[in-house]
DRENKE-694655 format. One record per residue (C-alpha): z, x, y. Coordinates in pm, 1 decimal, padded with zeros to 6 digits, always signed. Each point is the difference from the previous one (the first is absolute). Example, Ala and Ser with C-alpha at 12.3 -4.5 7.8 and 13.67 -1.06 7.14 Angstrom:
[site [+00780.0 +01230.0 -00450.0]]
[site [-00066.0 +00137.0 +00344.0]]
***
This chain:
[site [-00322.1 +03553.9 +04564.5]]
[site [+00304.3 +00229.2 -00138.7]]
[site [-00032.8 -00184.2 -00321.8]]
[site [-00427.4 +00059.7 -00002.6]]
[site [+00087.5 +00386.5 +00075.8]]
[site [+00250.0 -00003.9 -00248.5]]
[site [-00238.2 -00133.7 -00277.2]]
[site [-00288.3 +00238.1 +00116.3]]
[site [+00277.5 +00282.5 +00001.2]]
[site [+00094.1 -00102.7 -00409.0]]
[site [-00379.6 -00056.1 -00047.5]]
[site [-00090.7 +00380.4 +00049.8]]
[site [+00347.8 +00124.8 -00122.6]]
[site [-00133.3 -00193.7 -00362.4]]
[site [-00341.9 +00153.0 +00090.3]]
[site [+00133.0 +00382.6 +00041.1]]
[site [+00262.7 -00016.6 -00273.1]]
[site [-00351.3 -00113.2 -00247.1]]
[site [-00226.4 +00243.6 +00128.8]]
[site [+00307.1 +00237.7 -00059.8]]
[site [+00063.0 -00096.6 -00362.6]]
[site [-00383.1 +00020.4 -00056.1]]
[site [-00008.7 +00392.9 +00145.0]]
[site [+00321.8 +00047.8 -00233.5]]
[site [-00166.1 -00134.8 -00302.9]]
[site [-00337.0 +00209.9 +00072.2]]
[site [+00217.1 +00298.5 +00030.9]]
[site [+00188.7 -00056.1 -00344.1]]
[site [-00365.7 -00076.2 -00212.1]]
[site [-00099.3 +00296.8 +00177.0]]
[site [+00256.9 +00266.4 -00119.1]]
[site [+00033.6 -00192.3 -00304.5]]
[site [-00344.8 +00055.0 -00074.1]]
[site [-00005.2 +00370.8 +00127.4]]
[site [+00295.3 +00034.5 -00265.4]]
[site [-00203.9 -00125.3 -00276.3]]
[site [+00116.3 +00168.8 -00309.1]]
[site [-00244.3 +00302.2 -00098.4]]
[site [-00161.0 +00037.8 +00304.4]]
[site [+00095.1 +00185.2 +00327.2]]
[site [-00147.0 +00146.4 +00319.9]]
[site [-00264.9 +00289.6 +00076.4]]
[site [+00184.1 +00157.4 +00336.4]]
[site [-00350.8 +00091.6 +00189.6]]
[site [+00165.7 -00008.2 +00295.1]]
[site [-00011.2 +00391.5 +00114.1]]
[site [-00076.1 +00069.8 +00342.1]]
[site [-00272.3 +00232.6 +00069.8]]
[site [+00175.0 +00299.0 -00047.9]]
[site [+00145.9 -00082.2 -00304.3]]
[site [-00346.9 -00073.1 -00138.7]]
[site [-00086.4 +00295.7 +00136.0]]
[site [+00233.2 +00187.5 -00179.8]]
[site [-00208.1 -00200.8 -00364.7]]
[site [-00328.8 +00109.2 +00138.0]]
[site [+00138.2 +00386.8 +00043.9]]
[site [+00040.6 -00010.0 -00409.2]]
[site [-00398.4 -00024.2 -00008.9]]
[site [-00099.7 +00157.2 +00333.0]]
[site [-00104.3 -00291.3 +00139.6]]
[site [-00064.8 -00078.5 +00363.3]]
[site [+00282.0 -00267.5 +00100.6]]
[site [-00206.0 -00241.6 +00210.2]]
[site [-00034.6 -00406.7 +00091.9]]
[site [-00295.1 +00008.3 -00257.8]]
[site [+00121.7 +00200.5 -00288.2]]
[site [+00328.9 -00211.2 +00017.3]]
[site [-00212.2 -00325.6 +00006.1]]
[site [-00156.1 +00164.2 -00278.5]]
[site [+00297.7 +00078.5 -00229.6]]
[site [+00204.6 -00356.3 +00085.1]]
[site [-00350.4 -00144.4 -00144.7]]
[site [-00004.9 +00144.4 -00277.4]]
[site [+00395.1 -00095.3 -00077.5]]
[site [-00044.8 -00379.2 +00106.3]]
[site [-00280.9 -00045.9 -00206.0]]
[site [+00079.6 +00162.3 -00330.2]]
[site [-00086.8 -00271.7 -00251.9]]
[site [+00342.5 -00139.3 -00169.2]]
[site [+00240.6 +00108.6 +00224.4]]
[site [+00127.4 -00366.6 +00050.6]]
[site [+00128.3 +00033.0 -00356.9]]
[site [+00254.3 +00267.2 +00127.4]]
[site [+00003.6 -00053.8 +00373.2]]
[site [+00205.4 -00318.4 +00155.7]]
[site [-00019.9 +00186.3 +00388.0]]
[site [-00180.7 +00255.2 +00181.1]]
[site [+00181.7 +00163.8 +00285.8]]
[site [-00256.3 +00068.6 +00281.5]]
[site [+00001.8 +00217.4 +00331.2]]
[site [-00084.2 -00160.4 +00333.3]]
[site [-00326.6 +00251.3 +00014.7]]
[site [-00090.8 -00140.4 -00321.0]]
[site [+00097.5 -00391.2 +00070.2]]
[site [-00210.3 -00028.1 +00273.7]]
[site [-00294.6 +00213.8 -00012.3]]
[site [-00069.6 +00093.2 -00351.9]]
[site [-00333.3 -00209.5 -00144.1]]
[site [-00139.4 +00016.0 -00355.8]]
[site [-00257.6 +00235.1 +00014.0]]
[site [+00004.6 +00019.2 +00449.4]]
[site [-00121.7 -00311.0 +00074.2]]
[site [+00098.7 -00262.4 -00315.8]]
[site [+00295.8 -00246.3 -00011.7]]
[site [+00395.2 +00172.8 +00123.1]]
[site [+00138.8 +00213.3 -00300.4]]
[site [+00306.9 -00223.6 +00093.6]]
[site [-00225.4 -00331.7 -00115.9]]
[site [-00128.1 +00247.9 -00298.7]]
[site [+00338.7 +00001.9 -00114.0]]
[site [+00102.9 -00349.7 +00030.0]]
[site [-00297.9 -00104.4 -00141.2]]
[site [+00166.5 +00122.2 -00320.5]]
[site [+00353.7 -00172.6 +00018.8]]
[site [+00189.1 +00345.6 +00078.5]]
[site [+00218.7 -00088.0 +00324.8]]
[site [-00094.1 +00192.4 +00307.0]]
[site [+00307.2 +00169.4 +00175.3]]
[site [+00013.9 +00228.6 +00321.9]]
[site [+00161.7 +00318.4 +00063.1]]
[site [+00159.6 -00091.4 +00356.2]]
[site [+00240.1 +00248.3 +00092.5]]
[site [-00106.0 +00321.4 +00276.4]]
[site [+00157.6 +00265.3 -00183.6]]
[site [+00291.0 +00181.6 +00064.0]]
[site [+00160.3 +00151.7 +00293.2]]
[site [+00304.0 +00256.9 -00031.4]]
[site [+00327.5 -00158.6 -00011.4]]
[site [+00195.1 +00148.1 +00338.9]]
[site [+00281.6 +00260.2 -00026.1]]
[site [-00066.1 -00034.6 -00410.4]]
[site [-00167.2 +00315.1 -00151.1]]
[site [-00313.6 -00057.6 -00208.6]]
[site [+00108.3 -00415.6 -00008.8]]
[site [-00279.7 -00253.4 +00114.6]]
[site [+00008.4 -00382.7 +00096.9]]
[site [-00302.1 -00209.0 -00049.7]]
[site [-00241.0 -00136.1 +00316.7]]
[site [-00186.4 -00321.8 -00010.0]]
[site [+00187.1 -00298.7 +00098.5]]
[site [-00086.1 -00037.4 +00348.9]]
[site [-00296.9 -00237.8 -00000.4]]
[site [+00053.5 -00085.9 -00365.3]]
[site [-00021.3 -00310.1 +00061.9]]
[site [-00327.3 -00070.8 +00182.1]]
[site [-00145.6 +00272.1 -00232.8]]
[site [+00131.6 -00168.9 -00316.8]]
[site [-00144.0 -00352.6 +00096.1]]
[site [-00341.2 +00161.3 +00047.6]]
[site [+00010.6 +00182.7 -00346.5]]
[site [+00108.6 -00326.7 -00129.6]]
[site [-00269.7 -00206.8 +00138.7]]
[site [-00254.1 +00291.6 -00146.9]]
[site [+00107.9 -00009.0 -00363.0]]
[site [+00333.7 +00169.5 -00034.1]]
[site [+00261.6 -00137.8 -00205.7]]
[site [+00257.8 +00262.4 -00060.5]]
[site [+00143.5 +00275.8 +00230.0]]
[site [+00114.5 +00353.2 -00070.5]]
[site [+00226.2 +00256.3 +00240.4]]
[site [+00141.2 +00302.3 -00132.6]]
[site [+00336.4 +00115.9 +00113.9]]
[site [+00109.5 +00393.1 -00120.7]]
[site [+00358.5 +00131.2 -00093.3]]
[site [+00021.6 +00370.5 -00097.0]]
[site [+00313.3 +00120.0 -00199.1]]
[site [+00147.8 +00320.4 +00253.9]]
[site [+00288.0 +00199.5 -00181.0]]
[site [+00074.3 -00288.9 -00180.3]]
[site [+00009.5 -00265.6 +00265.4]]
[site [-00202.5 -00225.9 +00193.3]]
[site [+00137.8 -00098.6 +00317.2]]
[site [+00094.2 -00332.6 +00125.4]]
[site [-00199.5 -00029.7 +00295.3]]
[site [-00286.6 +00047.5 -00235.2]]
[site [+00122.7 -00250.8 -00245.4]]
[site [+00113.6 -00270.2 +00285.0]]
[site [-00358.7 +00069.3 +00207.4]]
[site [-00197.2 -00035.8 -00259.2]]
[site [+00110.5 -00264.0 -00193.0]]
[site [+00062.6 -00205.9 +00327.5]]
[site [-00412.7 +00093.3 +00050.1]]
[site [-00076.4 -00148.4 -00343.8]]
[site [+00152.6 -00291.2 +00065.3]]
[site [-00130.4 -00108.0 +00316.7]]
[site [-00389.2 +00099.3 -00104.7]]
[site [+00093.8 -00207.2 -00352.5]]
[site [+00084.0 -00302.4 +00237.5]]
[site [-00339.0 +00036.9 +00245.2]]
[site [-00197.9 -00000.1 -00337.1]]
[site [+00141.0 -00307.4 -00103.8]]
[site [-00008.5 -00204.2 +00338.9]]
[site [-00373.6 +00108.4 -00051.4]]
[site [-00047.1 -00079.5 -00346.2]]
[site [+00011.8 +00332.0 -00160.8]]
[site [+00165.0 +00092.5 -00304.2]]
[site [+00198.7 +00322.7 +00161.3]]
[site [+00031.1 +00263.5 -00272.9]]
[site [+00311.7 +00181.6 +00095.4]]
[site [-00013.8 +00406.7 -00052.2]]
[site [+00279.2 +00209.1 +00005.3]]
[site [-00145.8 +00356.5 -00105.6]]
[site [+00223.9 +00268.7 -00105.1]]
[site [-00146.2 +00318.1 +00030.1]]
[site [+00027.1 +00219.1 -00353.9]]
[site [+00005.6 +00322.2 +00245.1]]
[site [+00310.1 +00168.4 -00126.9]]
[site [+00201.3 +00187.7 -00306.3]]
[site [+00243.4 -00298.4 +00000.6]]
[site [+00079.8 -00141.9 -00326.3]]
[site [-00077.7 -00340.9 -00169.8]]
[site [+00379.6 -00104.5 +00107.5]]
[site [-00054.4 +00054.4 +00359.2]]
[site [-00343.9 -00184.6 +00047.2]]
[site [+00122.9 -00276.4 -00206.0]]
[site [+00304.6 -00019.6 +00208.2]]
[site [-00178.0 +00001.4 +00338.2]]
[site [-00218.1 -00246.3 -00153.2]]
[site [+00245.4 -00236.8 -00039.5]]
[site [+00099.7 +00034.2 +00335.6]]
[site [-00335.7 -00031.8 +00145.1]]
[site [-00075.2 -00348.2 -00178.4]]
[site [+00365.5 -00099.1 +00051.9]]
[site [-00092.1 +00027.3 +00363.0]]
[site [-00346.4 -00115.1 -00015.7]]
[site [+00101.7 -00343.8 -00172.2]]
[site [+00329.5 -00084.1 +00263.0]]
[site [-00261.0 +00056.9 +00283.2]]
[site [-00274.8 -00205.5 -00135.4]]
[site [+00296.7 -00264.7 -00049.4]]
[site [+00119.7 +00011.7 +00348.4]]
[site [-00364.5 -00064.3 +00124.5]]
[site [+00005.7 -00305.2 -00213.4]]
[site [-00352.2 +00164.7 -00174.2]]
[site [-00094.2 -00269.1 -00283.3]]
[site [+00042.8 +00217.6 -00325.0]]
[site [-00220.9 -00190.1 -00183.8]]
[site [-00308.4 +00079.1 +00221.5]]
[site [+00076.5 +00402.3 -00067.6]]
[site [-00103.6 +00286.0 -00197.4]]
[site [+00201.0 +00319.8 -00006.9]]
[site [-00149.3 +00320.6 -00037.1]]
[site [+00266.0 +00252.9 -00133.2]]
[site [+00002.0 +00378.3 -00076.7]]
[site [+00076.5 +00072.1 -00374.5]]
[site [+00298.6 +00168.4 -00025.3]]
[site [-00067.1 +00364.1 -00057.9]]
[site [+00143.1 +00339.4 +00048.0]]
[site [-00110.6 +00216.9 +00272.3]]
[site [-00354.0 +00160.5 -00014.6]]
[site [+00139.5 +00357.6 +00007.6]]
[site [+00291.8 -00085.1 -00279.3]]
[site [-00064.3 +00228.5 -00235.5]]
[site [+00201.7 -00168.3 -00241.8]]
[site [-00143.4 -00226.2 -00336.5]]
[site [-00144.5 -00358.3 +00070.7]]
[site [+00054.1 -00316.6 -00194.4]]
[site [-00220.6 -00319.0 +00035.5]]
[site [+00258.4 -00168.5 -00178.4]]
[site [+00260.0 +00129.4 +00244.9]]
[site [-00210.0 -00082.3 +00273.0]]
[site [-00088.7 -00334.6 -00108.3]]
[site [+00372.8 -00060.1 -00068.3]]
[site [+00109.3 +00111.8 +00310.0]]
[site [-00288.7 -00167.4 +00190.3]]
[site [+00045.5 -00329.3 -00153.9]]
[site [+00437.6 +00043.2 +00094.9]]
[site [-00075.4 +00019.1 +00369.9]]
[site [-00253.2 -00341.8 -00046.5]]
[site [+00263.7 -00210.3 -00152.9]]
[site [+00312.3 +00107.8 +00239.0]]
[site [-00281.8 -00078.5 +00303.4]]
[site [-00321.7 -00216.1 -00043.6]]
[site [+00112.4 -00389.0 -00019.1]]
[site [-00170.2 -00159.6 -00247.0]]
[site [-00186.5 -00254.2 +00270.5]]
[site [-00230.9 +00282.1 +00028.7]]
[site [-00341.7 -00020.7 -00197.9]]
[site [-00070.5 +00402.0 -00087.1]]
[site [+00066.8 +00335.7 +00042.5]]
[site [-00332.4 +00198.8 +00039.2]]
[site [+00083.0 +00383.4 +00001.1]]
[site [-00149.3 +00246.0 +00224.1]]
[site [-00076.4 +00313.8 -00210.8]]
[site [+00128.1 +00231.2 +00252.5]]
[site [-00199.9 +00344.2 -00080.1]]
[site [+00053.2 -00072.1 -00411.3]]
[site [-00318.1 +00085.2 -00182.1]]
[site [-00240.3 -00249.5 -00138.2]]
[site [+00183.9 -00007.4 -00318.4]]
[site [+00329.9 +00043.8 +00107.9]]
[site [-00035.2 -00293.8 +00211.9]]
[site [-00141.6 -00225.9 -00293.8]]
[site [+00283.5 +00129.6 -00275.6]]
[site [+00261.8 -00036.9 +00225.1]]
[site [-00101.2 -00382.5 +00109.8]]
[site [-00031.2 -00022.9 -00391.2]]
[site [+00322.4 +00077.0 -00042.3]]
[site [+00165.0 -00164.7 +00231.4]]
[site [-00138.4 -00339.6 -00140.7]]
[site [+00112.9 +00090.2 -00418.4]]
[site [+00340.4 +00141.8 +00152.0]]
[site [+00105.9 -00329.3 +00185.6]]
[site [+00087.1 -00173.9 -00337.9]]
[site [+00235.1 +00267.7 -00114.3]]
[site [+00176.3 +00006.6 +00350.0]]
[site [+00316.6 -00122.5 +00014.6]]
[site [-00023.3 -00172.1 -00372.5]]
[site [-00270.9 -00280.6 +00179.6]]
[site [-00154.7 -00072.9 -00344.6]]
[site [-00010.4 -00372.2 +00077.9]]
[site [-00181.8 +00084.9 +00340.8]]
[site [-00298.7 +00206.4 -00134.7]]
[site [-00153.6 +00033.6 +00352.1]]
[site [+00106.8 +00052.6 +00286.8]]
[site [+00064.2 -00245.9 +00308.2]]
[site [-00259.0 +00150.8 +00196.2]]
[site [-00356.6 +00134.8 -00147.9]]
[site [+00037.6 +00375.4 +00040.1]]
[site [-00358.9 +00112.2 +00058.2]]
[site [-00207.9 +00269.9 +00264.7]]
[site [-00087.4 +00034.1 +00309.5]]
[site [-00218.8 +00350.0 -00007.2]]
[site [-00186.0 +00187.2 +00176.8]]
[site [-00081.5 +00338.7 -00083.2]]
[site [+00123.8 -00076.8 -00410.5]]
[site [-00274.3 -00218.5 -00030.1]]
[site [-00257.9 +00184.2 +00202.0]]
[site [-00007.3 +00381.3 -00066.3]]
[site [-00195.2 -00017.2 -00349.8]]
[site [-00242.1 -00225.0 +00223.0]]
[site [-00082.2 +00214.9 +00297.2]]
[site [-00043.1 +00320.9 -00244.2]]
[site [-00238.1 -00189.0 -00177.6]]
[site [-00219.5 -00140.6 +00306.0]]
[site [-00051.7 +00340.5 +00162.6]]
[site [-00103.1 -00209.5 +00316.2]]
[site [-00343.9 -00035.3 -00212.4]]
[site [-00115.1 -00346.1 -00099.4]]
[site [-00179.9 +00116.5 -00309.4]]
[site [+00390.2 +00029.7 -00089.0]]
[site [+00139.1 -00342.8 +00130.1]]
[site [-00005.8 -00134.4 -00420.0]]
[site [+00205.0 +00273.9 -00115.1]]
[site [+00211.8 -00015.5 +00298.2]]
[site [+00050.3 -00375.7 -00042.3]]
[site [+00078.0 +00061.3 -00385.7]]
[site [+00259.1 +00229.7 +00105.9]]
[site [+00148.3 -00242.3 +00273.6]]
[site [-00015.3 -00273.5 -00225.3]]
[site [+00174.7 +00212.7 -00281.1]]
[site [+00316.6 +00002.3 +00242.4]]
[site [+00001.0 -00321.1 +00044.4]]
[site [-00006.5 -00089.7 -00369.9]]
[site [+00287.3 +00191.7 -00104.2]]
[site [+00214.3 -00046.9 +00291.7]]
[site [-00041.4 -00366.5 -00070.9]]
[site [+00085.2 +00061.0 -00310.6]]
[site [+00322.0 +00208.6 +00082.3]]
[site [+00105.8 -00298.6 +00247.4]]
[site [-00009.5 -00212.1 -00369.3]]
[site [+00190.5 +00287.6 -00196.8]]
[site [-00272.9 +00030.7 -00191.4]]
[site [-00196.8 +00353.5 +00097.2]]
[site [-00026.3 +00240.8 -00283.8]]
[site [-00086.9 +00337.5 +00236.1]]
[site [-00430.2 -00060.3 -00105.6]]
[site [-00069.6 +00032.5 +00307.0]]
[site [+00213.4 +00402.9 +00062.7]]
[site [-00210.2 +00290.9 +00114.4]]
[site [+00043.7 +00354.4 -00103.6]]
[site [+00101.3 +00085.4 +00325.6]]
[site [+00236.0 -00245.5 +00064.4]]
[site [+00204.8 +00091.9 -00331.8]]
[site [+00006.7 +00296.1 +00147.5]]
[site [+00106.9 -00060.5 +00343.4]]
[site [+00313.4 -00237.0 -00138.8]]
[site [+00113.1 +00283.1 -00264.3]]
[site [-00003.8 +00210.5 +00294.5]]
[site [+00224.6 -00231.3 +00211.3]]
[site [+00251.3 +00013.5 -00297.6]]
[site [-00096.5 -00283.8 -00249.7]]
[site [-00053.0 +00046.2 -00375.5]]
[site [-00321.7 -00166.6 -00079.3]]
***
């Protein structure tokens, strides 16, 4: 009998440790394919406020319908699969939202068309205690059960967003320690579930601090993020990492560089991101359309030049986008909530797409640039 029970007992530990290496490899052909060179994410994950705050642009009622309406119109632009490897989607929007009301999931829509389906599945954020104007991210409790259930629906990567915001030149370390500590246990529920966790750490560009300063705190933050995801034991190679750009403050009134940027951006990634992991898809972080798409540009034809890595050519991870509002805004001011519009709003959305895919290659030449948006980066300090 002991020796039955100890066969049974290898039996199922052979069993498990297969059915472990199986979720393992799904998560690496997953992020691998997420990471697919030229192509990156549309982050349509707002909740309803923030759409909300896209429908107040065109004085547009924010309601269940009008959303369904506008999603649509984004998950069904013809050709976005050229651009597109993952959509980001909100719960409201996962589970309710049908083509046209009553028609097959807009999740199935998208999957239908090889772009990966992900889930925003964080709660938001709650203040930080006895830390002014600092916040730490809600959602793990139940992340588990909830994470199976997105799974089993059609979700195959997972996004949470946790926020650091540079104070008189300093984050603190509760923030740094709580958050990152949050990251990593939500990065290790995704994968037990068979999500690809994309791992956020947001710096907020609220400030006059100088390129030095975010890029230092930068470093910190990843430094951080990386030694917690390590002490959870978080399988790298099942990842994504969704990093700020390093920038100066929003209020420093001082000259911009994308070259600096780029430079100082891509410094922080090689001191911090391991090579095991497949991308880095940038949030754009309140950075106009164009902005967002030169700057991604840049940071893709500046990697060969940095640190004399002429052999290299290309970085160890594809550096690529995760955006929300830079690929959207041209969109919703075209679409007027009217459908007579939904074309020209879907050549405007697909537009984006284009040239940021083309910036995640090195290869965007600025067609794509908008009077307005010259104008809004020569007024944040760069000579275009």
């Amino acid at each position: 009998r002991l020796l039955d029970s100890l066969l049974t007992m290898a039996e199922q530990s052979v069993a498990n440790d297969q059915a472990s290496n199986n979720k393992i490899a799904e998560l690496i052909e997953t992020a691998n394919r997420i990471a697919t060179p030229g192509k990156g994410i549309l982050a349509s994950d707002e909740i309803t406020q923030g759409v909300g705050k896209k429908f107040a642009w065109i004085n547009l009622e924010n309601t269940a319908e009008n959303r369904r309406r506008y999603r649509q119109l984004l998950y069904t632009t013809p050709g976005i699969s050229d651009y597109l490897s993952g959509i980001i989607f909100n719960p409201e929007t996962f589970n309710d939202f049908k083509l046209d009301g009553n028609g097959p999931r807009l999740v199935d829509v998208v999957a239908k068309q090889g772009i990966c389906v992900g889930i925003k599945v964080d709660f938001g954020l709650n203040p930080l205690p006895f830390k002014a104007n600092e916040q730490l991210t809600m959602g793990c409790d139940g992340l588990l059960q909830r994470g199976a259930e997105f799974y089993k629906n059609g979700a195959r990567f997972a996004k949470a967003r946790v926020v650091f915001r540079i104070q008189n030149g300093r984050i603190s370390s509760t923030s740094l320690t709580e958050n990152t500590i949050w990251s990593a246990k939500y990065a290790l529920i995704c994968q037990r579930v068979g999500l690809v966790p994309i791992v956020e750490p947001e710096i907020f560009q609220d400030g006059d601090h100088s390129l030095s300063v975010t890029k230092y705190w930068t470093n910190k933050v990843l430094n951080r993020m990386y030694a917690a995801l390590n002490e959870y034991d978080v399988d790298l190679r099942g990842t994504l990492l969704k990093p700020s750009m390093v920038l100066s403050g929003s209020s420093n009134t001082g000259k911009r560089s994308l070259r600096e940027n780029a430079l100082a951006t891509l410094d922080v990634l090689c001191n911090n991101v391991p090579v095991a992991v497949p991308g880095c898809v940038f949030l754009s972080g309140g950075m106009c359309e164009e902005e967002a798409s030169l700057m991604l540009n840049e940071l893709n034809v500046a990697f060969k030049d940095k640190l004399k890595r002429t052999q290299c050519q290309s970085p160890p991870w594809s550096l690529s986008f995760s955006y929300g509002r830079a690929l959207q805004q041209s969109a919703v001011l075209a679409w007027k909530g009217k459908d007579s519009n939904a074309k020209e709003a879907q050549q405007e959305f697909l537009k984006r797409c284009k040239a940021n895919s083309e910036a995640a290659l090195g290869r965007y030449k600025g067609w794509a640039k908008s009077a307005k948006d010259i104008e809004t980066m020569k007024n944040r300090g760069y000579s275009i």
